[in-house]
MDTraj code that builds the backbone (N, CA, C; nanometers):
import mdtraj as md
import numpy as np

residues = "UNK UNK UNK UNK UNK UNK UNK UNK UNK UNK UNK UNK UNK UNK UNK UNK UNK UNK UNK UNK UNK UNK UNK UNK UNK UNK UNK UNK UNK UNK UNK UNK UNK UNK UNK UNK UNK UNK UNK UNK UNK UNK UNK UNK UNK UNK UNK UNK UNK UNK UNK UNK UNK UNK UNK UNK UNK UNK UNK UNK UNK UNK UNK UNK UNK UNK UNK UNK UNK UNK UNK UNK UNK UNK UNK UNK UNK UNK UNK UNK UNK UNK UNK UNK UNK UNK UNK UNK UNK UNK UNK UNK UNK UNK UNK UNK UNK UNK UNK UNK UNK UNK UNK UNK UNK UNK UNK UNK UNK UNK UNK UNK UNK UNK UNK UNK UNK UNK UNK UNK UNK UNK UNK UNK UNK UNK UNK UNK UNK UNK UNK UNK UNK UNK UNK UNK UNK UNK UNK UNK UNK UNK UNK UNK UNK UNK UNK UNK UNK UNK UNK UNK UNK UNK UNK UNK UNK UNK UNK UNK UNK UNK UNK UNK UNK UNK UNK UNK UNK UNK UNK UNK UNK UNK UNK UNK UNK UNK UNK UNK UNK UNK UNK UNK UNK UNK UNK UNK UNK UNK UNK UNK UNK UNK UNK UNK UNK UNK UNK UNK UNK UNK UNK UNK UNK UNK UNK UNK UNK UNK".split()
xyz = np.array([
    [18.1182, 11.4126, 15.1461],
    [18.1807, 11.4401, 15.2758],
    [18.1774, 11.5895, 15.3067],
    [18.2147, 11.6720, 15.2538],
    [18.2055, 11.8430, 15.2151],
    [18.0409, 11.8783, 15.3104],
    [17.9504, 11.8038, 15.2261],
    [17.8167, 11.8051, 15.2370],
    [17.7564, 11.8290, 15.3992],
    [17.8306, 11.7018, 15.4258],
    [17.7853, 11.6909, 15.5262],
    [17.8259, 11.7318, 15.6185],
    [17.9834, 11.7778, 15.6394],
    [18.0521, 11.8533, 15.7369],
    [17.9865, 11.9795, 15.7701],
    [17.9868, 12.0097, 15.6332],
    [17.8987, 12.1624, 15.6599],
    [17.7759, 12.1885, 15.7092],
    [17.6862, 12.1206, 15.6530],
    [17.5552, 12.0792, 15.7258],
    [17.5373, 12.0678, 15.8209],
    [17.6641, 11.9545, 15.8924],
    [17.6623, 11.9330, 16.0461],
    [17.7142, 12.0761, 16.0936],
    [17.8159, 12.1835, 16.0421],
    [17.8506, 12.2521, 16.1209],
    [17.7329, 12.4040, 16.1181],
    [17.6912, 12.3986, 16.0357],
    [17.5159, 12.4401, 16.0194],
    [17.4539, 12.4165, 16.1428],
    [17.4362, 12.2872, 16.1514],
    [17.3594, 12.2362, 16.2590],
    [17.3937, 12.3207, 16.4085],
    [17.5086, 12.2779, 16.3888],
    [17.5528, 12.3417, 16.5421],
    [17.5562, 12.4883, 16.5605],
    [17.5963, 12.5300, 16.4733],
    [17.4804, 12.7058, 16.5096],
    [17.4049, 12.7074, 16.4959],
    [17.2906, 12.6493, 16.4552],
    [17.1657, 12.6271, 16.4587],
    [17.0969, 12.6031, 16.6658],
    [17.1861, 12.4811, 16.6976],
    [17.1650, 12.4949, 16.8163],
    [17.1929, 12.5504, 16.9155],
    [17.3412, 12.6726, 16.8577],
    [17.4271, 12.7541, 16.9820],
    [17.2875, 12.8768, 16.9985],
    [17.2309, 12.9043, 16.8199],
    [17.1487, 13.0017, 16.8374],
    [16.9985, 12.9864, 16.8987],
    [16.9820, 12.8632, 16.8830],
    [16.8538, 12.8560, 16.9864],
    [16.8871, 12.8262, 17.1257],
    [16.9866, 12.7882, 17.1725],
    [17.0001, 12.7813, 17.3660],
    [16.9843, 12.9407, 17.3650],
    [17.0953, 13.0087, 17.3267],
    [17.0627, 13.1690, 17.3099],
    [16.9610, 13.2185, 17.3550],
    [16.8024, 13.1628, 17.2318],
    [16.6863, 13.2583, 17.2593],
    [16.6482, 13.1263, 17.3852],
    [16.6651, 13.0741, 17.3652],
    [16.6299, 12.9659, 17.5298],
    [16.6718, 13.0473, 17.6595],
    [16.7952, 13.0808, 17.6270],
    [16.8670, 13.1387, 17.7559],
    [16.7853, 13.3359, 17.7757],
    [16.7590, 13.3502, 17.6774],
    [16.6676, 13.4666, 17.6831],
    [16.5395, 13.4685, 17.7435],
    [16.4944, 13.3861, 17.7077],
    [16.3244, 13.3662, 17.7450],
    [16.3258, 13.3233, 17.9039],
    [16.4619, 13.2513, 17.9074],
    [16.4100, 13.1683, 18.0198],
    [16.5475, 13.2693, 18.1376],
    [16.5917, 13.3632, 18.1034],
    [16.6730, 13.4199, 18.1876],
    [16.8113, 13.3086, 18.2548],
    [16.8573, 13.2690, 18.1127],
    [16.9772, 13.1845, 18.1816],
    [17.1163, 13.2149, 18.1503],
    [17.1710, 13.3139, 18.2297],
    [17.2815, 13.4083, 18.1880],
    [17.3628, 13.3052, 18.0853],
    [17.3870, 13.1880, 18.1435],
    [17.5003, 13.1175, 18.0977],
    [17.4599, 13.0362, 17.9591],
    [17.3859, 13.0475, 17.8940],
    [17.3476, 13.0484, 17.7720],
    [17.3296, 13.1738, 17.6697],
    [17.3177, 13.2782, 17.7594],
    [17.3372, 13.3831, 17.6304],
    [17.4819, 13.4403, 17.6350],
    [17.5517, 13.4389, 17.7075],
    [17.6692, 13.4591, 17.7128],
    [17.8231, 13.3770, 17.6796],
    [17.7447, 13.2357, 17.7326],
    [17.8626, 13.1368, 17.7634],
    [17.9819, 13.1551, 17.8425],
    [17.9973, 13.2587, 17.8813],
    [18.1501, 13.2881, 18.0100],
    [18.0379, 13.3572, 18.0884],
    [18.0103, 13.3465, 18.2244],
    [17.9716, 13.4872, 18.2812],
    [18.0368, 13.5780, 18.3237],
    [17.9832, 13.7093, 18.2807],
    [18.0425, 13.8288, 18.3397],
    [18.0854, 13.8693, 18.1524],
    [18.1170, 13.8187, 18.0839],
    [18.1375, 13.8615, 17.9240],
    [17.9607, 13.8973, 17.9128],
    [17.9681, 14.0116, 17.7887],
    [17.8560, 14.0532, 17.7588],
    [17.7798, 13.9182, 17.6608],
    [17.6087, 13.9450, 17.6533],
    [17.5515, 13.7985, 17.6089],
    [17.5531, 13.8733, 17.4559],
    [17.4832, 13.7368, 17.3610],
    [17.4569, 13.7259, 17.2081],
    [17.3424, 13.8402, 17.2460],
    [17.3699, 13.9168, 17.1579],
    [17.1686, 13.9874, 17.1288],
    [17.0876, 13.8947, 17.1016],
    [16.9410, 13.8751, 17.1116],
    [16.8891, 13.7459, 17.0903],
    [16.8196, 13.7931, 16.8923],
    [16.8401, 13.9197, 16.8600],
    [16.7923, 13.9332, 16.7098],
    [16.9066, 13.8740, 16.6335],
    [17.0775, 13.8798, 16.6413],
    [17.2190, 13.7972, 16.6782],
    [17.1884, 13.6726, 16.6462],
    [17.1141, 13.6063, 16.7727],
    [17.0893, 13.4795, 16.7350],
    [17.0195, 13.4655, 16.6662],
    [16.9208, 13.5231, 16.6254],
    [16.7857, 13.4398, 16.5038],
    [16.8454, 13.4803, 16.3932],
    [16.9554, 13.5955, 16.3254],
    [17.0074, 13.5841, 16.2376],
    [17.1313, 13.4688, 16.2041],
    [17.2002, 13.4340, 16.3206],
    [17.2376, 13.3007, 16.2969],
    [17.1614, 13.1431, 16.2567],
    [17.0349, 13.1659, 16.3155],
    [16.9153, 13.0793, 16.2366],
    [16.8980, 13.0500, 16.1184],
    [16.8866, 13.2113, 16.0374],
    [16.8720, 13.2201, 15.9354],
    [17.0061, 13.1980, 15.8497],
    [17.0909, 13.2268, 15.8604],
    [17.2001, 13.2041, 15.7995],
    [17.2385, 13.0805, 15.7969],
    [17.1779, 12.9466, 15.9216],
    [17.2229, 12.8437, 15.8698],
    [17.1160, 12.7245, 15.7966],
    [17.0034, 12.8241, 15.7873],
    [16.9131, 12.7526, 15.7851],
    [16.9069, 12.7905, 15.5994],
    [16.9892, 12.9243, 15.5294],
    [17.0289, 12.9270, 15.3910],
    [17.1029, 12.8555, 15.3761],
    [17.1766, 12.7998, 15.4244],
    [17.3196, 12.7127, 15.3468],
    [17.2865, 12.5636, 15.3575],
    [17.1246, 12.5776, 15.4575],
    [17.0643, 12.4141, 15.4480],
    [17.0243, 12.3925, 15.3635],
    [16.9175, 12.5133, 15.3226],
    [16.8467, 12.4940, 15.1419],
    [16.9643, 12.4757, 15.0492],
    [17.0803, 12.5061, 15.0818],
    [17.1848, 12.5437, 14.9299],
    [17.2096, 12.3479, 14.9381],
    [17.2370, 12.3092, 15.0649],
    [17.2786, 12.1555, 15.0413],
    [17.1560, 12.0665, 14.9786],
    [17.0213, 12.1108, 15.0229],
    [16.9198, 12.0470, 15.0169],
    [16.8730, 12.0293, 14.8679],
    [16.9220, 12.1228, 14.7602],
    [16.8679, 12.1714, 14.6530],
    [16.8681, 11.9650, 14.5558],
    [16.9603, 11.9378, 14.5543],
    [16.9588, 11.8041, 14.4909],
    [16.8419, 11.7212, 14.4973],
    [16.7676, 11.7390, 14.6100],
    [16.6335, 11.6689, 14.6210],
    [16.5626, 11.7511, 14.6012],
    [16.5848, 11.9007, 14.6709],
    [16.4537, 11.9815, 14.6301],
    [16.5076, 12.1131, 14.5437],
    [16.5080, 12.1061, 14.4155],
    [16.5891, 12.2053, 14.3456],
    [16.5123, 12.3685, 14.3696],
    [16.3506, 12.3603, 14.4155],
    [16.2581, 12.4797, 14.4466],
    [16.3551, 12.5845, 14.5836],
    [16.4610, 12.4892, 14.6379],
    [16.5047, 12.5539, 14.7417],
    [16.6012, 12.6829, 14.7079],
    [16.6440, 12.6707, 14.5929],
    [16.7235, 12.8195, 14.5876],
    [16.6807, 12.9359, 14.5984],
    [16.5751, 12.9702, 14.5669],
    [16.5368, 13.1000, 14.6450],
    [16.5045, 13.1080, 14.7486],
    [16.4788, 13.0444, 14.8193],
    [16.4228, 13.0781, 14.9753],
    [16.5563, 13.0449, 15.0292],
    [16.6321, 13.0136, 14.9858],
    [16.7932, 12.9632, 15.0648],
    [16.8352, 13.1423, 15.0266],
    [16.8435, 13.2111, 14.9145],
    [16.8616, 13.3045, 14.8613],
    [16.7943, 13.4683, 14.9484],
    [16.6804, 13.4084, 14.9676],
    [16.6168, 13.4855, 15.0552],
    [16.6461, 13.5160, 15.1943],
    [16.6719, 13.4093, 15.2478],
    [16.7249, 13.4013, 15.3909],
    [16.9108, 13.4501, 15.4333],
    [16.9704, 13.4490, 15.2987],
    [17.0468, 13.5075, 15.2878],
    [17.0444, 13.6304, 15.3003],
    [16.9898, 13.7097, 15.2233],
    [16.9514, 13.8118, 15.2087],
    [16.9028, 13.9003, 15.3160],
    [16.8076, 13.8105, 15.3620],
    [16.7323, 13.8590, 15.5082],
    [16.8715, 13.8482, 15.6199],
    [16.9558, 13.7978, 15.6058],
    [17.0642, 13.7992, 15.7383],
    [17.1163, 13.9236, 15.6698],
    [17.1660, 13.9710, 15.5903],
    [17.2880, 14.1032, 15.5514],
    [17.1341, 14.2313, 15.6067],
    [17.0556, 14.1820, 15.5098],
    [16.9478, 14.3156, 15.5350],
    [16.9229, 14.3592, 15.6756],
    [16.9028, 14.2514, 15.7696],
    [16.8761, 14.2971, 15.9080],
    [17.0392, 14.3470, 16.0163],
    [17.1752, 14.3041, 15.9455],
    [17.2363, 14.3604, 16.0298],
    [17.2357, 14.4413, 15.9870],
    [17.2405, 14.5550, 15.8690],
    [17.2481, 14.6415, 15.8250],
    [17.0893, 14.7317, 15.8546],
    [16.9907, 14.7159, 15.8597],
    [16.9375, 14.7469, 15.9803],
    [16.9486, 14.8156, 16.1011],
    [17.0612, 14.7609, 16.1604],
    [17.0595, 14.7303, 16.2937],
    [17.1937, 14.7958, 16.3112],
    [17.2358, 14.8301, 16.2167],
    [17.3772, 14.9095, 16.2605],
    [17.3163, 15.0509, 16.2136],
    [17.2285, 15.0514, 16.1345],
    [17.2298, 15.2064, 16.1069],
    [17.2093, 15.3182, 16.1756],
    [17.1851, 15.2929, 16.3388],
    [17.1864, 15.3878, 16.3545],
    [17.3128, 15.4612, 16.4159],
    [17.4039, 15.3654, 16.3459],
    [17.5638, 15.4587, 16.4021],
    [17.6096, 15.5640, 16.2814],
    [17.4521, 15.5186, 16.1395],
    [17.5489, 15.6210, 16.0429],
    [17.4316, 15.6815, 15.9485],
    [17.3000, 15.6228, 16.0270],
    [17.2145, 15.7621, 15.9870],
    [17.1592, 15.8162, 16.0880],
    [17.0312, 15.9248, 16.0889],
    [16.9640, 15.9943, 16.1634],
    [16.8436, 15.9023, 16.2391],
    [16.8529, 15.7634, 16.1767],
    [16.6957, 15.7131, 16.2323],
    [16.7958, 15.5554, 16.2643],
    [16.7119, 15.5286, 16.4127],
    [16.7618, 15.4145, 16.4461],
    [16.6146, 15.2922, 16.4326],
    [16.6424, 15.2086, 16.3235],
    [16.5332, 15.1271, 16.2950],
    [16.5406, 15.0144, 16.3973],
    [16.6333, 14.9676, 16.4616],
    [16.6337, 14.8987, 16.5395],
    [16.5547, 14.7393, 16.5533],
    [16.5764, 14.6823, 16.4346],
    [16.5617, 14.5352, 16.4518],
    [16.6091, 14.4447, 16.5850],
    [16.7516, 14.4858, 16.6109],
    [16.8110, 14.4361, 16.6873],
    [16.7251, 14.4564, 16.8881],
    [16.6109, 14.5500, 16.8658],
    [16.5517, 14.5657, 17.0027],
    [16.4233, 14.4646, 16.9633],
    [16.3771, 14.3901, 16.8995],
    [16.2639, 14.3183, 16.8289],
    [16.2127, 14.2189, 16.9625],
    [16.3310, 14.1527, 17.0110],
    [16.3083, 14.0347, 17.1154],
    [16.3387, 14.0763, 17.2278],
    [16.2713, 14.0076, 17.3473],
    [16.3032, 14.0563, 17.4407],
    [16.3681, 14.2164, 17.4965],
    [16.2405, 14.2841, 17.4514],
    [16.3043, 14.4512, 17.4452],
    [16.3272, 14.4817, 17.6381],
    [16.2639, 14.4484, 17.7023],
    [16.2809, 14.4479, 17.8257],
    [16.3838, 14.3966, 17.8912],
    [16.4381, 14.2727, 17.8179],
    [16.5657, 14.2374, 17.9001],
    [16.6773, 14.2741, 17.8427],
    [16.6947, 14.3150, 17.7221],
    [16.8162, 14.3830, 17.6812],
    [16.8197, 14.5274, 17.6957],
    [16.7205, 14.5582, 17.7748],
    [16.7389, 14.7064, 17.7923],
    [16.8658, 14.7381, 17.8897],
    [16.8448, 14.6003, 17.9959],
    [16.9814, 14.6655, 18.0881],
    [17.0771, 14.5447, 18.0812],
    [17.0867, 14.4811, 17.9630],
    [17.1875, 14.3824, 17.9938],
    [17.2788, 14.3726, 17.9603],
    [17.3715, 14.5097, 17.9714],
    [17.5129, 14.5444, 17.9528],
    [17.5849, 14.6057, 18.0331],
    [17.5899, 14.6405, 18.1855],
    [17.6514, 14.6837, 18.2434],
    [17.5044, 14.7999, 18.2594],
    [17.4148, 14.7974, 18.2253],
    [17.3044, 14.9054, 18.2586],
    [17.2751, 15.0221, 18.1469],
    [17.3692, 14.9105, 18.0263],
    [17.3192, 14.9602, 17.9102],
    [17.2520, 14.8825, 17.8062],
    [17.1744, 14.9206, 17.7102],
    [17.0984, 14.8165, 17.6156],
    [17.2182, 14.6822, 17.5379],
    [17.1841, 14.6136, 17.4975],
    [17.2763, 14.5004, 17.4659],
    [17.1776, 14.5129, 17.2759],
    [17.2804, 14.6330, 17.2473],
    [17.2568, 14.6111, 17.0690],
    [17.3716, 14.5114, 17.0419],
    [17.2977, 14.5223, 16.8640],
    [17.3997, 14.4369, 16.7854],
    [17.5395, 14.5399, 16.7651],
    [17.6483, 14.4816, 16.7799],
    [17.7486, 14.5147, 16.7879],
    [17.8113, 14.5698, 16.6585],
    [17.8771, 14.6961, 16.6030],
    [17.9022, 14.7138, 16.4560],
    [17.9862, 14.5879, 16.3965],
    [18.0725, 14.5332, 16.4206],
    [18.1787, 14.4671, 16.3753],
    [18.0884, 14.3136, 16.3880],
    [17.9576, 14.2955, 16.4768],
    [17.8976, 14.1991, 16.4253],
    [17.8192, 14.2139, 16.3430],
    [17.7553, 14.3405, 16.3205],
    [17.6784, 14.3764, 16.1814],
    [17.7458, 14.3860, 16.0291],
    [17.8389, 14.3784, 16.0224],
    [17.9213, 14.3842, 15.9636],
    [17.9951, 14.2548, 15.8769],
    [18.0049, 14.1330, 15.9795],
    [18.0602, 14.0529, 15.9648],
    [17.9229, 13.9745, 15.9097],
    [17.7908, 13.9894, 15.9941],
    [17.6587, 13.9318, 15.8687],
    [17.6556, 13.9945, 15.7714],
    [17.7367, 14.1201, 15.7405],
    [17.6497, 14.2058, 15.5313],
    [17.7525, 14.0586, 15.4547],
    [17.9054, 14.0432, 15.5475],
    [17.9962, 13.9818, 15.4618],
    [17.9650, 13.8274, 15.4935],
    [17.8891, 13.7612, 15.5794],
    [17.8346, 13.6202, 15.6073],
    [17.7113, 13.6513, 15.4792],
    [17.6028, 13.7308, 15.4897],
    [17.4987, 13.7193, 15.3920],
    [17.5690, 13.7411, 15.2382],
    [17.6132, 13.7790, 15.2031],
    [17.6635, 13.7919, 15.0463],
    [17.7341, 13.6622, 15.0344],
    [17.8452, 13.6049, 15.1487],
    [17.8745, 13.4947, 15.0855],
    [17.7685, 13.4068, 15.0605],
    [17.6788, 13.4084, 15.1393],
    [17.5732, 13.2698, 15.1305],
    [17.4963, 13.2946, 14.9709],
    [17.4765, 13.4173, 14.9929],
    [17.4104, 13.4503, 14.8658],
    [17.4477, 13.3965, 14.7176],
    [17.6124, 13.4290, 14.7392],
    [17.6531, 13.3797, 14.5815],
    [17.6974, 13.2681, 14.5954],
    [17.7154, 13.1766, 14.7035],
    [17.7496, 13.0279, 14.7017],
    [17.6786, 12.9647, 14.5825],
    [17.5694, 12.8953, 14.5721],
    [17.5209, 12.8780, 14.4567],
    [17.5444, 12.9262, 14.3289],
    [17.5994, 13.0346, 14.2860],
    [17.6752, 13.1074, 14.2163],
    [17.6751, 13.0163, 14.0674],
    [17.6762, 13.0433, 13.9844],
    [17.7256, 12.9120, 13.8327],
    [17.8357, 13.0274, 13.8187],
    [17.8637, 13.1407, 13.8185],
    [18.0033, 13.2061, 13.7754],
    [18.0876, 13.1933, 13.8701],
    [18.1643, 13.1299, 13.8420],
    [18.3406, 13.1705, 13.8873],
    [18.3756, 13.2922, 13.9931],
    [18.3144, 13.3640, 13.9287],
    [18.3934, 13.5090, 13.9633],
    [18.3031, 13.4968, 14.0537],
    [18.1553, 13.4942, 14.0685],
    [18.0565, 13.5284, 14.1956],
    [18.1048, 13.4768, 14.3320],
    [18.1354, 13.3426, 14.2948],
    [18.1164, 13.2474, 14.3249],
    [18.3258, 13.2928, 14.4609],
    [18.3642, 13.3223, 14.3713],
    [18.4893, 13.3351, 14.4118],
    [18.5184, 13.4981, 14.5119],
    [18.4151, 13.5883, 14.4938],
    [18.4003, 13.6842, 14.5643],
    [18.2629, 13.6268, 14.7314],
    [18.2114, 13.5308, 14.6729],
    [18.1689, 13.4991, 14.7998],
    [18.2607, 13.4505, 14.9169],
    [18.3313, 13.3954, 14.8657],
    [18.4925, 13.2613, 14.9446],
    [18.5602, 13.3931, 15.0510],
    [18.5525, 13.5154, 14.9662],
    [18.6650, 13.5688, 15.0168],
    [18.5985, 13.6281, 15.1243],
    [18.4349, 13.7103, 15.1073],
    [18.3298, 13.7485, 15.2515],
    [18.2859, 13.6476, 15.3008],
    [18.3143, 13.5555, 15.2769],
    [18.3029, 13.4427, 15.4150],
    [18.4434, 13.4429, 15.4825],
    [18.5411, 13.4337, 15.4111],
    [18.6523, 13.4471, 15.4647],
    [18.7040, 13.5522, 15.5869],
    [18.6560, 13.6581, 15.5420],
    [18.6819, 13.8054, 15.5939],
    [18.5944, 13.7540, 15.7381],
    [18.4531, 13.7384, 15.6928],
    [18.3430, 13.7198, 15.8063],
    [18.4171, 13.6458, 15.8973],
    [18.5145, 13.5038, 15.8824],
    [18.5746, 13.4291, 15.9855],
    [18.6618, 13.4660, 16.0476],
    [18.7370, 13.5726, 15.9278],
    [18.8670, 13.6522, 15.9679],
    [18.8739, 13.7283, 16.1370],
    [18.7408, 13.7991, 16.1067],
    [18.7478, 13.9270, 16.1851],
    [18.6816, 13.8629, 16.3056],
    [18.6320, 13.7606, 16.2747],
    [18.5917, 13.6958, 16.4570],
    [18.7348, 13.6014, 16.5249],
    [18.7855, 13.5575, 16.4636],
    [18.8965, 13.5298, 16.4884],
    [18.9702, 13.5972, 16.5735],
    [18.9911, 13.7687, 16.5168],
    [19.0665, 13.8545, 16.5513],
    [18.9528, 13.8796, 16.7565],
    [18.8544, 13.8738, 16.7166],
    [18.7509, 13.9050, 16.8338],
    [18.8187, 13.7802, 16.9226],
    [18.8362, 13.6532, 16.9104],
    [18.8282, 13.5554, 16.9839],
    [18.9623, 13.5778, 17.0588],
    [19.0678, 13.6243, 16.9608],
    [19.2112, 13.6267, 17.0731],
    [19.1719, 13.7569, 17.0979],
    [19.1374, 13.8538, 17.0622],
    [19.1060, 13.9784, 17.1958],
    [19.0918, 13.9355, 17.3527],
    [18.9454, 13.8490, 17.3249],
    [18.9752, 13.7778, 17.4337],
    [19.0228, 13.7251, 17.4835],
    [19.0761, 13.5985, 17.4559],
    [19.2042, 13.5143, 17.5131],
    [19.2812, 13.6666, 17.5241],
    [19.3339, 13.7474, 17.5047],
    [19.4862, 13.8877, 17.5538],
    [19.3976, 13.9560, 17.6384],
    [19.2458, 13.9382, 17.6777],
    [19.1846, 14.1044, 17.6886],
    [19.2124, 14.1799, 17.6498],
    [19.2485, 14.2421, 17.5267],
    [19.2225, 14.3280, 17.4582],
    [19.0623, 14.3953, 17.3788],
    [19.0754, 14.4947, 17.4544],
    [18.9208, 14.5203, 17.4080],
    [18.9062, 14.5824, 17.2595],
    [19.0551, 14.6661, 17.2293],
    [19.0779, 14.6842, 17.0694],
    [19.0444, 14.5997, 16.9990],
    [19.0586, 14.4531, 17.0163],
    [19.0092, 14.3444, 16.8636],
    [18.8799, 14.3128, 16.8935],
    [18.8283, 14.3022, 16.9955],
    [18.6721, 14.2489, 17.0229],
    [18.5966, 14.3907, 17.0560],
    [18.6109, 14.5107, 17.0379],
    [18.5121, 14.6001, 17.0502],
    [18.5932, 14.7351, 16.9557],
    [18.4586, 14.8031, 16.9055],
    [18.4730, 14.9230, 16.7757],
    [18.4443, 15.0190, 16.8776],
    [18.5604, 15.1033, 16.9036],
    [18.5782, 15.2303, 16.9414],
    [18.4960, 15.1447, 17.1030],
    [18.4148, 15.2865, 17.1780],
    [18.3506, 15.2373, 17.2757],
    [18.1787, 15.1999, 17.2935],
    [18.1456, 15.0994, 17.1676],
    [18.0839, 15.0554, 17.1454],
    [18.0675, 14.9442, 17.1850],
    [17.9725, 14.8530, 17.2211],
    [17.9235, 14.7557, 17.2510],
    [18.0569, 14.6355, 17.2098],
    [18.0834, 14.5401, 17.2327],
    [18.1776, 14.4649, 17.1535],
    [18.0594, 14.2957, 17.1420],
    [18.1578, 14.3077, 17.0210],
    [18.0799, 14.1474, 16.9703],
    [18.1083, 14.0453, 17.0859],
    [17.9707, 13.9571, 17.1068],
    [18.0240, 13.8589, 17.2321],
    [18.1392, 13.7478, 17.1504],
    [18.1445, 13.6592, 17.3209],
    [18.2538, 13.5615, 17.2572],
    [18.1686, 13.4605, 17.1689],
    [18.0431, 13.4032, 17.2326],
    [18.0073, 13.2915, 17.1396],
    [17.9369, 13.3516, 16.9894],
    [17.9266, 13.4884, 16.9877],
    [17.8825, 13.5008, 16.8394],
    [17.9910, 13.5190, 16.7796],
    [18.1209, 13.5417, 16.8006],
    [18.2441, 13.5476, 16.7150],
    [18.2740, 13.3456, 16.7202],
    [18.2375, 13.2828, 16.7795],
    [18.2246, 13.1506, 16.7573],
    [18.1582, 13.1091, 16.6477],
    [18.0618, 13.1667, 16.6728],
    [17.9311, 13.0987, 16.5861],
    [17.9979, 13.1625, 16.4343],
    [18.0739, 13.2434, 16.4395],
    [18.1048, 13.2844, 16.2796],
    [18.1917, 13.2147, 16.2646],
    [18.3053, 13.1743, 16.3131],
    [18.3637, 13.0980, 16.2646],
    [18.3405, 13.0101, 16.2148],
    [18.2010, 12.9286, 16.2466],
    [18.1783, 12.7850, 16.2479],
    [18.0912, 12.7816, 16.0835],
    [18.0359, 12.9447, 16.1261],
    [17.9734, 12.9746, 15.9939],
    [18.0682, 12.9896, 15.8625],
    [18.1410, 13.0626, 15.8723],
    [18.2180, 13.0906, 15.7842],
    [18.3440, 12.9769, 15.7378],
    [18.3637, 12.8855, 15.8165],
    [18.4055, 12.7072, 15.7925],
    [18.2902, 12.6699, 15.7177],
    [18.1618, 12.6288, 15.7232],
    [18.0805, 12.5616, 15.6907],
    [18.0585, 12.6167, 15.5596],
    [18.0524, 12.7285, 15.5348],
    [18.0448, 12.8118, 15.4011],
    [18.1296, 12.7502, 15.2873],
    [18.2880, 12.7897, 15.3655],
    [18.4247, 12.7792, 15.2471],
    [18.3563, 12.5786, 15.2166],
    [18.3692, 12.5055, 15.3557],
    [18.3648, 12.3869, 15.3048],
    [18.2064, 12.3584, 15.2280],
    [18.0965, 12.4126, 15.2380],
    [17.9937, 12.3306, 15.2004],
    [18.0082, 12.3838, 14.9961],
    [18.1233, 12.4654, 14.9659],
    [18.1051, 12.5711, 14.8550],
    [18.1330, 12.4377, 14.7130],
    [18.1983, 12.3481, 14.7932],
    [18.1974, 12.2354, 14.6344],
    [18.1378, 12.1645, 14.6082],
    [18.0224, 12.1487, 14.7041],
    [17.9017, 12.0993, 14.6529],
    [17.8155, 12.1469, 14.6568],
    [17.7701, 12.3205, 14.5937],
    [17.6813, 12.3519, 14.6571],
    [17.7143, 12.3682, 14.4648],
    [17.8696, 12.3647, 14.3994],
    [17.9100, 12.4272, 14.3024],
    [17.8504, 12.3152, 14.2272],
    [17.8975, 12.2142, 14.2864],
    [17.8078, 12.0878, 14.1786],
    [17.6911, 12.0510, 14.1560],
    [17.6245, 12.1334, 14.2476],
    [17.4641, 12.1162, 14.1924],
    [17.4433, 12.2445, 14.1320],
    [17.5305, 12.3212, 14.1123],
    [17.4248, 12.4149, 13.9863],
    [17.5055, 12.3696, 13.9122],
    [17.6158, 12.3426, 13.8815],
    [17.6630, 12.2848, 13.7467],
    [17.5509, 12.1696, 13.6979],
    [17.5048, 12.0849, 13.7557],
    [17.4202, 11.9753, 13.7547],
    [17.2510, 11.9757, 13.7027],
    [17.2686, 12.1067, 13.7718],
    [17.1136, 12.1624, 13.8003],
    [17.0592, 12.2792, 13.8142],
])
top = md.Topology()
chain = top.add_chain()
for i, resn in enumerate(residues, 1):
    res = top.add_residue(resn, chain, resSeq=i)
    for name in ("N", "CA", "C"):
        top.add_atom(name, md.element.get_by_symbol(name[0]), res)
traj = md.Trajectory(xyz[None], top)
């Protein structure tokens, strides 16, 4: 039951993040945003939500296909590596800018007539979404138990984003006067960071198993 909840809730960021690049390609405000007039998902945002649920598919999948832990491992990896990426240029000298990858033309002005980067506090919340995914599979305890808590945090702090909104408060949904995380990617973490805590006891019984 665990299994599959999570999977299913996998699924469904799986599909919030492709209307996303749908709503990108095809210019449909109300898919990259979901409220109009709130700022939209970055569409690099969404394909790291791809990837992130498309690791915790390999972590369920491993029982039939045990070859899946590294590439579940990998894709983990690849979600922390690219927000971190993508925030750096608030804290080094060079802006590598993953986050301009897609659609560089339409996020140039799709913030009020400013670029629509990844947001710090959403870059942030993938280093602590990618490490949990990472050590889910975990056979130690302790790994295994430091992942629970950055998935936790990761759900925590969108949480805090989601009633910003519901108060308008721009303090919980935006870092200093920086871009602020949208509403449906502080969704999509939640759903992520649920699917995580729940998919974690059977992800525990197949490496005990296997």
């Amino acid at each position: 039951r665990s299994r599959e909840l999570s999977a299913a809730a996998a699924l469904v960021v799986m599909l919030l993040a492709a209307s996303v690049l749908i709503g990108w390609r095809a210019g449909i405000a109300v898919l990259t945003s979901a409220v109009p007039g709130l700022v939209p998902m970055n569409p690099v945002t969404a394909l790291n939500f791809l990837l992130a649920a498309l690791s915790l598919q390999c972590f369920h999948a491993r029982r039939r296909r045990p070859g899946l832990l590294l590439p579940g491992r990998l894709l983990a990896f690849a979600v922390a590596l690219v927000a971190g990426l993508a925030v750096s240029r608030l804290i080094t000298p060079w802006d590598l800018g993953p986050d301009r990858l897609l659609f560089p033309s339409r996020i140039a002005h799709a913030v009020a007539g400013f670029p629509n980067r990844m947001a710090p506090n959403t870059a942030a919340s993938f280093v602590l979404l990618g490490l949990a995914l990472f050590l889910l599979p975990s056979v130690r305890a302790g790994w295994r138990r430091t992942g629970r808590v950055a998935a936790a945090l990761s759900g925590l702090a969108a949480c805090v984003v989601v009633l910003g909104y519901i108060y308008g408060s721009r303090s919980l949904y935006a870092v200093g006067g920086l871009i602020p995380m949208a509403i449906n990617t502080a969704g999509a973490f939640v759903i992520m960071s649920a699917a995580t805590q729940i998919g974690r006891a059977s992800c525990r019984e197949k490496c005990r198993s296997g």
